[in-house]
N, C-alpha and C positions, 0 to 999 in steps of 0.2 A: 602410275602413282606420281603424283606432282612432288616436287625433293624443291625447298627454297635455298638459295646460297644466298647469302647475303655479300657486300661488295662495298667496303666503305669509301668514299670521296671524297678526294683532297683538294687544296688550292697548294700551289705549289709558291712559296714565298720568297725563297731562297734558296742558296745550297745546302743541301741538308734539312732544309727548313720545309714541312706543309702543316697545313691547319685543314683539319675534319669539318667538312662544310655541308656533310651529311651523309645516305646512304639510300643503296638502291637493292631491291628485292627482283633473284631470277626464278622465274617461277615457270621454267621450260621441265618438260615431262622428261627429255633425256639429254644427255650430254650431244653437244655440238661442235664443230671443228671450232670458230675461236671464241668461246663462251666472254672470256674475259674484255680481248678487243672489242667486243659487241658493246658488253657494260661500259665498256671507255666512248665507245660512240656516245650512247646513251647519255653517260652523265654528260660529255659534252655540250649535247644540246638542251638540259634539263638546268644547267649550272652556271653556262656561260653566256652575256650577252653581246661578244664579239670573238672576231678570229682572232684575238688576240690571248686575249681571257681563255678561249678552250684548249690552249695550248698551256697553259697554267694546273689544269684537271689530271688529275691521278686518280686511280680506284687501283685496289688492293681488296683480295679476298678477306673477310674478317675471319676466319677460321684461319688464318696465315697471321692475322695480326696476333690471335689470342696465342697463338702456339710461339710465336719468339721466332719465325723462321725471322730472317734479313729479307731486305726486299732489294730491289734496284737500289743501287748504291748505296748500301748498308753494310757495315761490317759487325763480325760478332766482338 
């Protein structure tokens, strides 16, 4: 059964600061040791057009966004 997570990307502006530069679809049949590291490759090369820029890229689960957890350097 194909299960999609979706993974939203960010550009990272400041501290504290990203802006949603769009989103990426996992569409793997079962879970994988780093499912999320993987989508961070990904949007890296999908978002960035230097080594400089992909080090600016964030992804976050959206099912982590909609739920209010904190993320990296979030507090409640």
């Amino acid at each position: 059964m194909l299960k999609e997570k979706s993974y939203t990307v960010y550009r990272i502006v400041g501290p504290g600061q990203k802006i949603p530069v769009g989103e990426l679809f996992e569409r793997r049949r079962k879970e994988r040791k780093d499912n999320t590291g993987d989508m961070l490759r990904l949007a890296r090369k999908l978002y960035s057009s230097s080594t400089f820029e992909a080090l600016e890229i964030s992804v976050e689960p959206a099912d982590r966004i909609a739920s209010g957890t904190p993320g990296w350097g979030e507090e409640r």
